[in-house]
C-alpha positions as CSV (number, residue, x, y, z in Angstrom):
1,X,-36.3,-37.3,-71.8
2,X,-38.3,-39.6,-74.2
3,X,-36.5,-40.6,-76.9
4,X,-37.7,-40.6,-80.4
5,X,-40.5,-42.6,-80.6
6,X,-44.7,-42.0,-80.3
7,X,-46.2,-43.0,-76.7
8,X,-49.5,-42.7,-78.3
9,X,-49.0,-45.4,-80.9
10,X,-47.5,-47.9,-78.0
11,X,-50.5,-47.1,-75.9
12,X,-52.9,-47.9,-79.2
13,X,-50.7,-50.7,-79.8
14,X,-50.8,-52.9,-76.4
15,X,-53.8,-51.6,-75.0
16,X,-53.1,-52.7,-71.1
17,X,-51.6,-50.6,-69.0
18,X,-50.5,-52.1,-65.3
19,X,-51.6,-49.6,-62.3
20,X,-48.7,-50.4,-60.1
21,X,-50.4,-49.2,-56.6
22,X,-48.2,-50.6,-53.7
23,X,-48.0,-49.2,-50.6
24,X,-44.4,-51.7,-50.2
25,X,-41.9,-51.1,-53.6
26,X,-39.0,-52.8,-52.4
27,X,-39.5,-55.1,-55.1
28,X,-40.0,-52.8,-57.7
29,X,-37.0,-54.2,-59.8
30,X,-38.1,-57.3,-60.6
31,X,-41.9,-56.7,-60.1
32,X,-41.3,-55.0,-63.6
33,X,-39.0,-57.4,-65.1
34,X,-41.9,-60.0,-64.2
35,X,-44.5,-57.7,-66.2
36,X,-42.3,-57.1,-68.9
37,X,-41.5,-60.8,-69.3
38,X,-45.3,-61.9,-69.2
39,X,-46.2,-59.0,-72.6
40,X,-47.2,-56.3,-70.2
41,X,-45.6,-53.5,-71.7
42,X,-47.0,-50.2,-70.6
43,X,-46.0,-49.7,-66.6
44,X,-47.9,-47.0,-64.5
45,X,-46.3,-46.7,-61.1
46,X,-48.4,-44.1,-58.7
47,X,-48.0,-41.5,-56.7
48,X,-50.4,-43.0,-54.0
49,X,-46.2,-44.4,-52.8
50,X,-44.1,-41.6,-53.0
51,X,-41.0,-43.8,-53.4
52,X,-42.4,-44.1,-57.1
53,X,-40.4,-41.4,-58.5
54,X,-37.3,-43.1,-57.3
55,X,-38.6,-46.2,-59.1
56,X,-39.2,-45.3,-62.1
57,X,-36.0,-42.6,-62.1
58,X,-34.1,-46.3,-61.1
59,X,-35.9,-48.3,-64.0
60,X,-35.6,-45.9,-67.1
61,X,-31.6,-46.1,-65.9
62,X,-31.1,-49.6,-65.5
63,X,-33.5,-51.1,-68.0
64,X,-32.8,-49.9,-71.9
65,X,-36.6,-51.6,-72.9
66,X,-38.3,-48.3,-72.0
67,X,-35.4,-46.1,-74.7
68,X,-36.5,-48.4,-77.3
69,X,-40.1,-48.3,-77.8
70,X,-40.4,-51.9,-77.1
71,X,-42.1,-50.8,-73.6
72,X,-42.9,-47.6,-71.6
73,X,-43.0,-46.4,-68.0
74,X,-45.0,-43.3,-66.4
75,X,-46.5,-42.1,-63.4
76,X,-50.1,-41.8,-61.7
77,X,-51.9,-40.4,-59.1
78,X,-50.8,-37.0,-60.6
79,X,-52.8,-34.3,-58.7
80,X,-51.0,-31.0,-59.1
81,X,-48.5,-29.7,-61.1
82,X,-45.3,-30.2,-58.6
83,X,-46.6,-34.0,-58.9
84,X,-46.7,-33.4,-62.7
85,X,-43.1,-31.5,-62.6
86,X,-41.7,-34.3,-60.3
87,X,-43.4,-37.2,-62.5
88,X,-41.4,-35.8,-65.7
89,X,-38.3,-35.1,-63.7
90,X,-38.1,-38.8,-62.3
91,X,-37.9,-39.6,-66.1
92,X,-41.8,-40.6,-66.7
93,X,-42.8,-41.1,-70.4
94,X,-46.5,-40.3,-69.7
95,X,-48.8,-38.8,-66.6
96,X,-51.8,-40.5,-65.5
97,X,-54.2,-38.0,-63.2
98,X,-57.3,-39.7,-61.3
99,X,-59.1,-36.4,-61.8
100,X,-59.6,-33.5,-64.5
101,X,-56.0,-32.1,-63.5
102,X,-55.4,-29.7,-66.5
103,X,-52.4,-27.9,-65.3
104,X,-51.3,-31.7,-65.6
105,X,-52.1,-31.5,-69.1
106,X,-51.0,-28.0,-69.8
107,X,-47.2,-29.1,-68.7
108,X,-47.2,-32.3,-70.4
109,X,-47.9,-30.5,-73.9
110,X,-45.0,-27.9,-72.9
111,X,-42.4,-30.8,-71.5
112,X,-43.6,-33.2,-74.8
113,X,-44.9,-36.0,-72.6
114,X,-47.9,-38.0,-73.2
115,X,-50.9,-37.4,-70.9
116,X,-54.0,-39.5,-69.5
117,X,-56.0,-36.8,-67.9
118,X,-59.1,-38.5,-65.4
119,X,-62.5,-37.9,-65.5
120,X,-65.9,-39.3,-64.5
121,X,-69.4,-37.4,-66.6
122,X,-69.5,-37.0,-70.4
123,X,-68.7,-33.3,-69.6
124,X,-65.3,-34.3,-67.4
125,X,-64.6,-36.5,-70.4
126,X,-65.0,-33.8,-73.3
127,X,-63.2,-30.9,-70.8
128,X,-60.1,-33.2,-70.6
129,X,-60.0,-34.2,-74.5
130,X,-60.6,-30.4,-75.4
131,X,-57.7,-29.5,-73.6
132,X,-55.1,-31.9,-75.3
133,X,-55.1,-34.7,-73.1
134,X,-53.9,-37.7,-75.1
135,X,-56.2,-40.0,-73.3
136,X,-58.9,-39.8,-71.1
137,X,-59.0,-41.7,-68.1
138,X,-62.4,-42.4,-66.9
139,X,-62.1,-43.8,-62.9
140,X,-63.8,-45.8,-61.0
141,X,-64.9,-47.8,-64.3
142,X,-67.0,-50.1,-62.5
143,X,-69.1,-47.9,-61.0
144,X,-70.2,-47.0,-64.3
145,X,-69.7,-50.7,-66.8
146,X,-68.9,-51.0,-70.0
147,X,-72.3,-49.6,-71.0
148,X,-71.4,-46.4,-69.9
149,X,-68.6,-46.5,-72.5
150,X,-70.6,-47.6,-75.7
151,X,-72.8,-44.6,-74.8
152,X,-70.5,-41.8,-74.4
153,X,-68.4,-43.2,-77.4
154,X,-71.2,-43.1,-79.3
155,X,-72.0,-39.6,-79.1
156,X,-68.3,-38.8,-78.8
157,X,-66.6,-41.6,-81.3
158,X,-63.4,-39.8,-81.7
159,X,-62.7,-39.9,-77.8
160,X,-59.6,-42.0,-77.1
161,X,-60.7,-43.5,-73.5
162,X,-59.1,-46.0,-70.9
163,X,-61.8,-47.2,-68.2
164,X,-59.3,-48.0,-64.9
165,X,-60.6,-49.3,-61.6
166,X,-62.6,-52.7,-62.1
167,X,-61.0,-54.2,-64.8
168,X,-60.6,-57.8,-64.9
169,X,-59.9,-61.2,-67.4
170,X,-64.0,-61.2,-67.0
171,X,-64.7,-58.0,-68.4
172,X,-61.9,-56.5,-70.0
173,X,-63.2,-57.5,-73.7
174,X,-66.4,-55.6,-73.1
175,X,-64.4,-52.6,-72.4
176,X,-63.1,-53.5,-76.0
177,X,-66.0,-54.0,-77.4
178,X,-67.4,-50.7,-76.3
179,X,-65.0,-48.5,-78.0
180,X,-62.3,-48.1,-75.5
181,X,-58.7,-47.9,-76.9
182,X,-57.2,-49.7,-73.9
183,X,-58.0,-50.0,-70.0
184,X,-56.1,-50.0,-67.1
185,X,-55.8,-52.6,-64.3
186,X,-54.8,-52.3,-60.8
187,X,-55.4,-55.0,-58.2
188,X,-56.5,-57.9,-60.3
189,X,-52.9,-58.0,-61.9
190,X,-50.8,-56.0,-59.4
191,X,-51.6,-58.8,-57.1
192,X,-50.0,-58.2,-53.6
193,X,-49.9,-61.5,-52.2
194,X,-48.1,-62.6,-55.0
195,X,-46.0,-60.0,-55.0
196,X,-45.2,-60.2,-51.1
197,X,-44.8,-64.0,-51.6
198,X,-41.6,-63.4,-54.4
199,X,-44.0,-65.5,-56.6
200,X,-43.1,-64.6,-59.9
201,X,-43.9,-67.4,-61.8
202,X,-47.4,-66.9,-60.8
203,X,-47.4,-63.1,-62.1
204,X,-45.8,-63.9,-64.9
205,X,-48.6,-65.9,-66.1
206,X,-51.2,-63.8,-64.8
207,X,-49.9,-61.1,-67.1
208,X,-49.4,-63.1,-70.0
209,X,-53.3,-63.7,-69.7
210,X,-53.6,-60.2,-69.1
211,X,-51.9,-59.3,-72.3
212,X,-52.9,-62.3,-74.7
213,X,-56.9,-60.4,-74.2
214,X,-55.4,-56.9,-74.6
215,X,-54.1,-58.1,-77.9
216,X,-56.7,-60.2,-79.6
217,X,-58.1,-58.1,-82.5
């Protein structure tokens, strides 16, 4: 269960979510001690790994950051609703879909856990908001740019959306400029090499850049 504080408001707060998508979690533990440590403060673990659920079910009991507020951690990669009931039950404190998954959505509002439903055209955009999703994913950003964003935002202005797939230290201010309320970044942060290597120095201070942009006003 979440305790008693608002996901939304983190989410609006720290703007930068980290797309954990390994296909090797073995060093899940201190992968998200490393992120934590360098400001990053919003963890997405996906369900492209199965072994996520046991990951984040492991790291809401053994790290207290995520009862406090200070930090949260959910799921991804949610494409039906036993991922959605299997996300919540592993102890996720919000759902990421890469697609309009509205039974996704629909559980989320009865379980009281924040949701990130995807989408791709105006119209996926304004289904998934309609329905209650919290935010709107929009995936692959780069495919589309930041343009894309300024555009839809400005017929839509009261659309909460987080371009993932893309995102980078280059562009990740021109997401913010558009209108976006925060973004989501896979690869560029998530770095496997790194992460393969043990080198956590090297993350650590690839997330503190990371997070030092997500913050500036």
């Amino acid at each position: 269960m979440t305790a008693n504080f608002n996901i939304k408001e983190i989410v609006l707060k720290n703007r930068l979510v980290a797309v954990i998508r390994l296909d090797d979690l073995a060093h899940f533990q201190p992968l998200a001690t490393t992120l934590l440590e360098g400001g990053v403060k919003i963890l997405e673990f996906t369900l492209t790994n199965l072994e996520s659920l046991k990951a984040v079910q492991a790291l809401r009991q053994s790290m207290p950051i995520f009862d406090t507020g200070e930090a949260i951690i959910g799921i991804g990669s949610v494409r039906s609703l036993d991922h959605t009931r299997q996300a919540i039950d592993a102890g996720a404190q919000f759902l990421v879909s890469p697609i309009l998954q509205l039974e996704m959505v629909a559980e989320c509002q009865k379980r009281g856990i924040a949701s990130v439903c995807g989408a791709y055209s105006p119209t996926e955009i304004a289904t998934a908001a309609a329905a209650g999703a919290d935010f709107v994913k929009v995936f692959p950003a780069d495919t589309l740019g930041p343009a894309y964003f300024k555009g839809v935002l400005a017929a839509m202005p009261e659309l909460r959306l987080i371009p993932t797939g893309g995102v980078t230290l280059e562009n990740l201010t021109l997401y913010f400029k558009a209108g976006c309320v925060a973004v989501g970044v896979g690869g560029a942060l998530i770095n496997p090499k790194m992460i393969a290597l043990r080198d956590w120095d090297s993350l650590r201070q690839l997330a503190l850049q990371y997070a030092e942009l997500a913050n500036k006003p």
